[in-house]
N, CA, C and O atoms as a DFTB+ gen file, in Angstrom:
520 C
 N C O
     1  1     -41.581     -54.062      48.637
     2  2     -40.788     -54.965      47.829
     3  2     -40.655     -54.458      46.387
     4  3     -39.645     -54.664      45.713
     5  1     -41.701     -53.802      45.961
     6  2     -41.690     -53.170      44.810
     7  2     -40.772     -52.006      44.481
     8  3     -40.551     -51.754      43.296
     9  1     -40.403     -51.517      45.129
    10  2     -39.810     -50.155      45.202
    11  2     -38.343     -50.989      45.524
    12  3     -37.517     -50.652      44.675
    13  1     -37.874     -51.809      46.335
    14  2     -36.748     -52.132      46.267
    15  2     -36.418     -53.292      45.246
    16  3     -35.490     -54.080      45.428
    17  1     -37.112     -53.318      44.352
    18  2     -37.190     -54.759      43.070
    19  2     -36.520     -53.596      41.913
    20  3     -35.476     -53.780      41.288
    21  1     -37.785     -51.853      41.771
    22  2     -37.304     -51.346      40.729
    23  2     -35.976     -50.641      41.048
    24  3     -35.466     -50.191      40.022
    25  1     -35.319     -50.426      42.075
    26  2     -34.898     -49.763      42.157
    27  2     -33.284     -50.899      41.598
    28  3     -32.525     -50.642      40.663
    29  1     -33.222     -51.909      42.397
    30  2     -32.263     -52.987      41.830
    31  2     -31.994     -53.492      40.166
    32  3     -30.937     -53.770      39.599
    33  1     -34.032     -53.474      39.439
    34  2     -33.511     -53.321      38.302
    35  2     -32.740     -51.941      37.252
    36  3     -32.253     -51.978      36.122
    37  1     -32.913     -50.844      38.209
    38  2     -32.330     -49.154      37.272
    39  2     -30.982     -49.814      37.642
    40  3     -30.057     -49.737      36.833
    41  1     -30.859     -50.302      38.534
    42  2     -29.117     -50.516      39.290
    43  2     -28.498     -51.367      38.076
    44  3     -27.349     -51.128      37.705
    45  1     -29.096     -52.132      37.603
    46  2     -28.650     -53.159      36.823
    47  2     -28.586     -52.596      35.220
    48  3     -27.688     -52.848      34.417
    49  1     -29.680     -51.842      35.004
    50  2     -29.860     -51.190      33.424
    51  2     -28.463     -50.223      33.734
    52  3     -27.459     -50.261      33.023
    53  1     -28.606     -49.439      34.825
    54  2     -27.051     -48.547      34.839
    55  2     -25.923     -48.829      34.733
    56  3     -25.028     -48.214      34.154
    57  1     -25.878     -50.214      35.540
    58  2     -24.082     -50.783      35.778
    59  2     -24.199     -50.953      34.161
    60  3     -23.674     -50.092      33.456
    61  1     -24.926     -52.123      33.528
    62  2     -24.868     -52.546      31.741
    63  2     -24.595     -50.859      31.001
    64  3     -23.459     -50.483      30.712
    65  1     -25.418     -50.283      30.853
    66  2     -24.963     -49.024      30.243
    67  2     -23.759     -48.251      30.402
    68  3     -23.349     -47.577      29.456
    69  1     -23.041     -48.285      31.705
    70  2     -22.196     -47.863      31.716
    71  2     -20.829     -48.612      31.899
    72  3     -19.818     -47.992      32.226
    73  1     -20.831     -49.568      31.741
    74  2     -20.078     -50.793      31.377
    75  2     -19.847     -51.027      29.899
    76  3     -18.714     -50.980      29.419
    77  1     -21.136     -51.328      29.046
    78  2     -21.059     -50.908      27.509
    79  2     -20.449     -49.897      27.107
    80  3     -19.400     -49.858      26.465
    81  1     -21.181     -48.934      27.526
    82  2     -20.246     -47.616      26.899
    83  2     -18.746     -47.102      27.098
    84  3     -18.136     -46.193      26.536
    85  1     -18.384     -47.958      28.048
    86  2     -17.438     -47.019      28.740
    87  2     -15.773     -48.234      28.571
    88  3     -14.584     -47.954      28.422
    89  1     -16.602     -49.729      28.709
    90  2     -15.280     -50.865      28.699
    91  2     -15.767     -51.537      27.479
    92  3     -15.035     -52.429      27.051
    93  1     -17.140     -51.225      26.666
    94  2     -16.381     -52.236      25.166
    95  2     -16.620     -50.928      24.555
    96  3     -15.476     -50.766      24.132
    97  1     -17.377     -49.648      24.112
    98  2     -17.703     -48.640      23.066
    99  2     -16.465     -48.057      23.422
   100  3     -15.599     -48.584      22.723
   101  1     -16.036     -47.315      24.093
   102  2     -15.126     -46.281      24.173
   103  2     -14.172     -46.710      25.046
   104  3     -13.780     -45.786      25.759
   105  1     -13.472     -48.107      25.337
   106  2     -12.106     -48.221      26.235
   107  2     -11.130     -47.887      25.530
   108  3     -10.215     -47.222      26.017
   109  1     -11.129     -48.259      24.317
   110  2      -9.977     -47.384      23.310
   111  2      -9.670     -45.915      23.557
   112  3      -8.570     -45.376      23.674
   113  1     -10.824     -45.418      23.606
   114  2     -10.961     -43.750      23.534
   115  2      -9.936     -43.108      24.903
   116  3      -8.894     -42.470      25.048
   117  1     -10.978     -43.736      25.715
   118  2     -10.297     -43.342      27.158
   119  2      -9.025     -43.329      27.404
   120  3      -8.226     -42.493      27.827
   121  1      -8.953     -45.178      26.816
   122  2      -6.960     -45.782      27.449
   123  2      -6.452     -44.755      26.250
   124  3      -5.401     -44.331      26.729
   125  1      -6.612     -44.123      24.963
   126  2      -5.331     -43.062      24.846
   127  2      -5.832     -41.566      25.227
   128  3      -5.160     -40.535      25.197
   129  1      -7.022     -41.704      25.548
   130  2      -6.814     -40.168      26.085
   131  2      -6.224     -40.056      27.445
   132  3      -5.814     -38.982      27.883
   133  1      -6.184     -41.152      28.098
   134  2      -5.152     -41.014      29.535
   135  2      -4.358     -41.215      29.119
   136  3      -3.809     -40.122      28.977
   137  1      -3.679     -42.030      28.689
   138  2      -2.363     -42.210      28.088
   139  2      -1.488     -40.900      27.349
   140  3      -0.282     -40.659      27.405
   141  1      -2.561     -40.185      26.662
   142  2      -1.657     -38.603      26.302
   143  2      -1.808     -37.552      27.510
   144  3      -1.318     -36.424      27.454
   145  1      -2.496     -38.010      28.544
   146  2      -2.150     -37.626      29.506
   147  2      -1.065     -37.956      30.378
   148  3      -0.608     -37.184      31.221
   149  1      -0.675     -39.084      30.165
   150  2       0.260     -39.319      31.458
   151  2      -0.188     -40.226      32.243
   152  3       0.487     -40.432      33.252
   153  1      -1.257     -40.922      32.074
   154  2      -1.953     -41.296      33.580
   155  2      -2.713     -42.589      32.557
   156  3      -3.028     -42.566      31.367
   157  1      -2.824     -43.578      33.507
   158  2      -3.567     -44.679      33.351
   159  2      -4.817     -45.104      33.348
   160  3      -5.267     -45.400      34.455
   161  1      -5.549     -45.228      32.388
   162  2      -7.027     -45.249      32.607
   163  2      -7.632     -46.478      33.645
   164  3      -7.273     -47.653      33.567
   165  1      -8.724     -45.896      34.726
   166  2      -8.241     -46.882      35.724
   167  2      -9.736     -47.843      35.266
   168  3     -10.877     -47.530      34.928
   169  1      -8.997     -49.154      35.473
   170  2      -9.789     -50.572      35.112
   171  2      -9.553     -51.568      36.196
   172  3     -10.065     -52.611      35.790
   173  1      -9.160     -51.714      37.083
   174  2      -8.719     -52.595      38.194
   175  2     -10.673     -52.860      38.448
   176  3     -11.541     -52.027      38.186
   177  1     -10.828     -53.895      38.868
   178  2     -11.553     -55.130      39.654
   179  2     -12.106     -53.500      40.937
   180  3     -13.266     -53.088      40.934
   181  1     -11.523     -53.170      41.421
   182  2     -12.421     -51.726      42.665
   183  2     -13.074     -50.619      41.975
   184  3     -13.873     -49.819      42.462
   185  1     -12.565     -50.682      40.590
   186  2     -13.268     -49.585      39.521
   187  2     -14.684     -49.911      39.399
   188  3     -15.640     -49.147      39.540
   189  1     -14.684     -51.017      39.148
   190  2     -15.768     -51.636      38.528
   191  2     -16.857     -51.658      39.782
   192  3     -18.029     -51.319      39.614
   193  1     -16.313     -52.109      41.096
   194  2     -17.448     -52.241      42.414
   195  2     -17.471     -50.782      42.714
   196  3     -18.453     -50.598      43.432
   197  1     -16.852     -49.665      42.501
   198  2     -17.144     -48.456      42.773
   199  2     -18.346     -47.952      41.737
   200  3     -19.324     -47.277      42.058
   201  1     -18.042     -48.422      40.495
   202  2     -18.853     -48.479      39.137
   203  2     -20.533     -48.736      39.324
   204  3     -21.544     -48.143      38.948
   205  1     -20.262     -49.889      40.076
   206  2     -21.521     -50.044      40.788
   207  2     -22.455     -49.285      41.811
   208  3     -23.599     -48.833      41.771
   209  1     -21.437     -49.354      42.747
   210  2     -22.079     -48.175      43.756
   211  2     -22.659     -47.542      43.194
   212  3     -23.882     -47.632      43.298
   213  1     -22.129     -46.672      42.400
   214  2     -22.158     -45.353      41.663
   215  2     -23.511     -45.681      40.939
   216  3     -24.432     -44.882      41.111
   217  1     -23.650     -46.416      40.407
   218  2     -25.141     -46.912      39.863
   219  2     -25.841     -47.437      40.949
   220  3     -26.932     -46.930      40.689
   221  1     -26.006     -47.989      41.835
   222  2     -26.689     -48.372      43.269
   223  2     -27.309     -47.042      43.500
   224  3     -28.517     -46.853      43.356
   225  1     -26.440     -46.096      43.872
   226  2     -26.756     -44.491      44.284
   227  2     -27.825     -43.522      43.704
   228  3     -28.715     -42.886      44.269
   229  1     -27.357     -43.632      42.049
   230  2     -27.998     -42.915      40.977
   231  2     -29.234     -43.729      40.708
   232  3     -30.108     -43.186      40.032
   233  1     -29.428     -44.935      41.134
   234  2     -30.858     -45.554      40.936
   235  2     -31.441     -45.160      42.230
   236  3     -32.657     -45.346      42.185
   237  1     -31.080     -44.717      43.297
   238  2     -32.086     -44.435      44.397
   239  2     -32.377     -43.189      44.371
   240  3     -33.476     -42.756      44.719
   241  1     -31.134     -42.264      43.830
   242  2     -31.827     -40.926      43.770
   243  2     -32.899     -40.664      42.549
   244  3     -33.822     -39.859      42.673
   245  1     -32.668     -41.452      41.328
   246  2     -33.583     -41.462      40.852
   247  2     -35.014     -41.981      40.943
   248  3     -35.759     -41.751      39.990
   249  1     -35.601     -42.853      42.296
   250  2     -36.225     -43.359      42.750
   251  2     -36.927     -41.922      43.147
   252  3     -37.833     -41.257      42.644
   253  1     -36.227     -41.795      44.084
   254  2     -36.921     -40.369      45.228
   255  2     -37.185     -39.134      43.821
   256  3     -38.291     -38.594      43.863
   257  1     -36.569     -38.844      43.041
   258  2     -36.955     -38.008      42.067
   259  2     -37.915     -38.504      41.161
   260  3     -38.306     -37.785      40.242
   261  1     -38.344     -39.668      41.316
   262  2     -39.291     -39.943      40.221
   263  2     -40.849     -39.482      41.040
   264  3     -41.855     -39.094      40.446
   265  1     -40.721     -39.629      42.338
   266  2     -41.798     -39.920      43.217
   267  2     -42.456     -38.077      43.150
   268  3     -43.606     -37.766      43.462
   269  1     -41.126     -36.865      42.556
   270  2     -41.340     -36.206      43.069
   271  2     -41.809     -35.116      41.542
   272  3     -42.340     -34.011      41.653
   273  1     -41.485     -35.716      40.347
   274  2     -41.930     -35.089      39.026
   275  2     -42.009     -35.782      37.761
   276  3     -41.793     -36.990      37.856
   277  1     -42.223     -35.409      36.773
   278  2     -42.901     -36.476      35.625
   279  2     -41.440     -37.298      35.456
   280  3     -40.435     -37.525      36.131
   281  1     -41.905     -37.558      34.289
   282  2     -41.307     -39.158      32.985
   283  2     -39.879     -38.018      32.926
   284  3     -38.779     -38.343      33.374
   285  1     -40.169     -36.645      32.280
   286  2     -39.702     -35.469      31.609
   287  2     -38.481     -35.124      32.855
   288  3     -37.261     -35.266      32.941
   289  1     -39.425     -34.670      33.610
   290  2     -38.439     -33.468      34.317
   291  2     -37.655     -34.299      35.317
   292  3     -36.667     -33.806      35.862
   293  1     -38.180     -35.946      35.670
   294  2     -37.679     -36.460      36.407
   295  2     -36.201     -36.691      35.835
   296  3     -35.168     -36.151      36.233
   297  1     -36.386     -37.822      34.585
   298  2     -35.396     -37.564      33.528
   299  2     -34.104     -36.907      33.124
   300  3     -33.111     -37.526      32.739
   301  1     -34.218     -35.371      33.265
   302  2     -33.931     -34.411      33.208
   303  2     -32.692     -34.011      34.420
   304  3     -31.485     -34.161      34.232
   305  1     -33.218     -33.563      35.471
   306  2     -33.158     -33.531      36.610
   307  2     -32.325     -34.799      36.695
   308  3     -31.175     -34.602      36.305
   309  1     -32.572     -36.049      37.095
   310  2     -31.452     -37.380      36.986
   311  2     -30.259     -36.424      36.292
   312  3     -29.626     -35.494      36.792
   313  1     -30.201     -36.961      35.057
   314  2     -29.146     -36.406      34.131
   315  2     -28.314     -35.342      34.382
   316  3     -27.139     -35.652      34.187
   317  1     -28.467     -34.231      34.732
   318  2     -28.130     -33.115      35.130
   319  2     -27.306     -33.302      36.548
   320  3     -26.154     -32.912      36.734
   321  1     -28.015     -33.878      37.360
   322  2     -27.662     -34.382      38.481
   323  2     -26.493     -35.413      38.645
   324  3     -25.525     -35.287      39.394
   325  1     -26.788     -36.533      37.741
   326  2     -25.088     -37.325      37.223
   327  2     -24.163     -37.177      36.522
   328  3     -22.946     -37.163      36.709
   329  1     -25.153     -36.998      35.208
   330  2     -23.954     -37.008      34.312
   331  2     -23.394     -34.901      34.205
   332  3     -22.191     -34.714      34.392
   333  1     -23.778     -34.330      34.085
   334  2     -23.479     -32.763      33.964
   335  2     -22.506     -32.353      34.693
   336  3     -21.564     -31.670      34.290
   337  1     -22.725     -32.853      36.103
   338  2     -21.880     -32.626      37.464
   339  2     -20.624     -33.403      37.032
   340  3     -19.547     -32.808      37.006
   341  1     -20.694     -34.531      36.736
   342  2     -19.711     -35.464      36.771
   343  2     -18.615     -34.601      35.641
   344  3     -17.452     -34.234      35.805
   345  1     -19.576     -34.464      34.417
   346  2     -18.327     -33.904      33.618
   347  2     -17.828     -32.598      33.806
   348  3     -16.722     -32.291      33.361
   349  1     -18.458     -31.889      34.355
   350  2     -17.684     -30.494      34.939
   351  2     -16.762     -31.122      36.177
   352  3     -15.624     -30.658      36.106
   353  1     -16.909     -31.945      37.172
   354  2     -16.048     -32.362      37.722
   355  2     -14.555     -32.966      36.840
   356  3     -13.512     -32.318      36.756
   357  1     -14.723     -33.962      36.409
   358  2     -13.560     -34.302      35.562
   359  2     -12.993     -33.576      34.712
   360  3     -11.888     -33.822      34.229
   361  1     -13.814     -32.441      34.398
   362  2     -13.486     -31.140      33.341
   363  2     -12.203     -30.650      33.889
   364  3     -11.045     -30.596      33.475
   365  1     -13.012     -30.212      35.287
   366  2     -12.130     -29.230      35.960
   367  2     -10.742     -30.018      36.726
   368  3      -9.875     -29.467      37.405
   369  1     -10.851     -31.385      36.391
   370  2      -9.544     -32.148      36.741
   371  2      -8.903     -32.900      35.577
   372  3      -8.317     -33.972      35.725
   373  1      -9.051     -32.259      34.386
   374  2      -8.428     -32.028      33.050
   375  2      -8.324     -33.679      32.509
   376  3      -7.508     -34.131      31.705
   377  1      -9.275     -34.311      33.128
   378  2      -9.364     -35.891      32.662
   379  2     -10.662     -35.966      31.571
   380  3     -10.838     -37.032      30.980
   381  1     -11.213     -35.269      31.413
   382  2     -12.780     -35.072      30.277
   383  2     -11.968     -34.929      28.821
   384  3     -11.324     -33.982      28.370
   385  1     -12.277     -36.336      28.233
   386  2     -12.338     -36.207      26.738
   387  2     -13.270     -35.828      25.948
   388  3     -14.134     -36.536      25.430
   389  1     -12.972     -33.742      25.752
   390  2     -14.629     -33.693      25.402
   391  2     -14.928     -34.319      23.836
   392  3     -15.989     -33.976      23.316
   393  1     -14.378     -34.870      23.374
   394  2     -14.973     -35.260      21.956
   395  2     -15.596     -36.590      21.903
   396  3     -16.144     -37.084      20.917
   397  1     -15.421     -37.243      23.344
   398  2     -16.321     -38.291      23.649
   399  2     -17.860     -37.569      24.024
   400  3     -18.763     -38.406      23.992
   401  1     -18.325     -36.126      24.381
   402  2     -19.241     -35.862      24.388
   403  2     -20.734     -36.293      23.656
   404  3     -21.901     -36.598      23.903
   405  1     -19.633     -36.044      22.435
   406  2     -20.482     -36.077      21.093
   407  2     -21.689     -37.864      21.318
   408  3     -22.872     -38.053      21.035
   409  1     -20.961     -38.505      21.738
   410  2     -21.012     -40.001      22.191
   411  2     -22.236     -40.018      23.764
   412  3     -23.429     -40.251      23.958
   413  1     -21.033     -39.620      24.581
   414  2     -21.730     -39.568      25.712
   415  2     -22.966     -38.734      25.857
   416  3     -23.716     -39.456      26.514
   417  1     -23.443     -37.876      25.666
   418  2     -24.042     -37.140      25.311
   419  2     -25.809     -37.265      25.513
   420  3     -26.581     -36.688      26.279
   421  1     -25.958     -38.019      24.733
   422  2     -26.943     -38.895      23.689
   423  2     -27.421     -40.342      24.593
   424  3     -28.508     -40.849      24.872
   425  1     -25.755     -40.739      24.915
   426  2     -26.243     -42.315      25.587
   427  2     -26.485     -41.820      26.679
   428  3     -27.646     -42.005      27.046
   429  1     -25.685     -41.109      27.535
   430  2     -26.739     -40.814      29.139
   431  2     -27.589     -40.673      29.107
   432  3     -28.326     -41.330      29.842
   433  1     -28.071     -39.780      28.296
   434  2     -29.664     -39.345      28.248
   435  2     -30.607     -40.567      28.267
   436  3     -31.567     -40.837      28.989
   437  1     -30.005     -41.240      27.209
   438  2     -31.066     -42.451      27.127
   439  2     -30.724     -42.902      28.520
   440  3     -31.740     -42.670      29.175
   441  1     -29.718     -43.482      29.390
   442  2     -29.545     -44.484      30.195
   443  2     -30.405     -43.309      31.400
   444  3     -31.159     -44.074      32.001
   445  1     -30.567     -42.247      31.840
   446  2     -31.149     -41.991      32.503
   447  2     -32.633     -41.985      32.564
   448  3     -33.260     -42.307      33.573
   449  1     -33.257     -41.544      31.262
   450  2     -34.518     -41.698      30.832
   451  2     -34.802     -43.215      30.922
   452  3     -35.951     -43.482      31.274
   453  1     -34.077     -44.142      30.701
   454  2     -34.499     -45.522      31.145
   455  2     -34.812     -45.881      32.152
   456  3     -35.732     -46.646      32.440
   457  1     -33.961     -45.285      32.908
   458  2     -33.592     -46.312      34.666
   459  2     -34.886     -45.020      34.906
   460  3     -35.748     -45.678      34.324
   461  1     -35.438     -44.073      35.202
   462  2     -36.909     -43.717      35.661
   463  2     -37.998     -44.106      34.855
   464  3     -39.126     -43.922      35.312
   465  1     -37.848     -44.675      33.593
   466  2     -38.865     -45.635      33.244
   467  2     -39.401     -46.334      34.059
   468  3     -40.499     -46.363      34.617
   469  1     -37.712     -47.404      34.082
   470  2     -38.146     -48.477      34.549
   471  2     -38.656     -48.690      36.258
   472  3     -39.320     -49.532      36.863
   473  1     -37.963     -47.474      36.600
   474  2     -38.690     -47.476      38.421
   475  2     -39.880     -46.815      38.685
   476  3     -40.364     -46.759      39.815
   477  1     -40.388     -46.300      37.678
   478  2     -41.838     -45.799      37.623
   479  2     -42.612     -47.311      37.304
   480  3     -43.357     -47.848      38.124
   481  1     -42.312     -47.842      36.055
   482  2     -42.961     -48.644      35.897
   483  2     -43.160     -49.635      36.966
   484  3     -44.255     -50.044      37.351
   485  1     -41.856     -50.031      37.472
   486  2     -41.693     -51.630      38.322
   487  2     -42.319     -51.078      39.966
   488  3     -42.565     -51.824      40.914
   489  1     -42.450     -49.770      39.936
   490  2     -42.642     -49.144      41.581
   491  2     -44.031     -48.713      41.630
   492  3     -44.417     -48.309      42.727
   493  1     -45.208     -48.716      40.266
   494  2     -45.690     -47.610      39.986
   495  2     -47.064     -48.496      41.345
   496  3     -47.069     -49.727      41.319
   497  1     -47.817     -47.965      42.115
   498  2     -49.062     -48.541      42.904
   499  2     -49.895     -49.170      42.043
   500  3     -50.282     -48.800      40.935
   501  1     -50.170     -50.294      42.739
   502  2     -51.249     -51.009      42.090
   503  2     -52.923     -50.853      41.606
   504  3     -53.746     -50.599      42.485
   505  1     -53.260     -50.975      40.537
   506  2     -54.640     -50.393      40.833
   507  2     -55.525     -51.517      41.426
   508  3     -55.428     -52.744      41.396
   509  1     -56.632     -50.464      42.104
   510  2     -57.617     -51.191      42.771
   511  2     -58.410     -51.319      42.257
   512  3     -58.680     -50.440      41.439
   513  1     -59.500     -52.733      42.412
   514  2     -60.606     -53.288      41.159
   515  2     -61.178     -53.317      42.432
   516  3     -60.720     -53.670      43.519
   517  1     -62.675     -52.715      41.964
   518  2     -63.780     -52.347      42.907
   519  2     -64.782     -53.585      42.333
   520  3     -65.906     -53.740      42.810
């Protein structure tokens, strides 16, 4: 129960973080950097439950990666694993506003270093009193 409690709360620190950052810090940013693209920054009601998933996912793999190296490398590893990939993906499909980097950057880090906080902490075994 523990392990599926922390893993629901990283789900929840993720969707908020990337909801903050992304639809009140930077929706401006985005809606004209698609917009000088051509293309519509997508916000529809399925964005948002995909939004989720997407945090559902990244809290379980960060689960199984926490089990498997520190605070640090778990951390690390997360990050690299979501956010790095993600922006070479969108890079290479010419939708990456890199001067939101500067931004994004900084806050993933934190939002990943959080969500294995918090599933270390909320998952971590109980100690035994002899």
């Amino acid at each position: 129960m523990k392990k599926i409690l922390a893993i629901l709360a990283a789900t929840g620190w993720i969707s908020v973080s990337e909801f903050t950052r992304n639809q009140v810090l930077f929706n401006l940013y985005w809606t004209a950097h698609y917009k000088g693209l051509g293309l519509t920054f997508p916000s529809a009601p399925i964005n948002g439950v995909m939004w989720g998933l997407w945090s559902f996912i990244f809290a379980i793999a960060i689960f199984i990666i926490s089990r498997r190296f520190s605070l640090i490398e778990g951390g690390l590893l997360a990050w690299l694993m979501a956010f790095v990939m993600m922006w070479v993906a969108i890079g290479n499909l010419g939708v990456l506003p890199l001067g939101l980097l500067w931004y994004a950057v900084p806050l993933s880090l934190i939002e990943s270093f959080v969500a294995i906080w918090i599933i270390r902490k909320l998952s971590a075994p109980e100690p035994i009193d002899h």
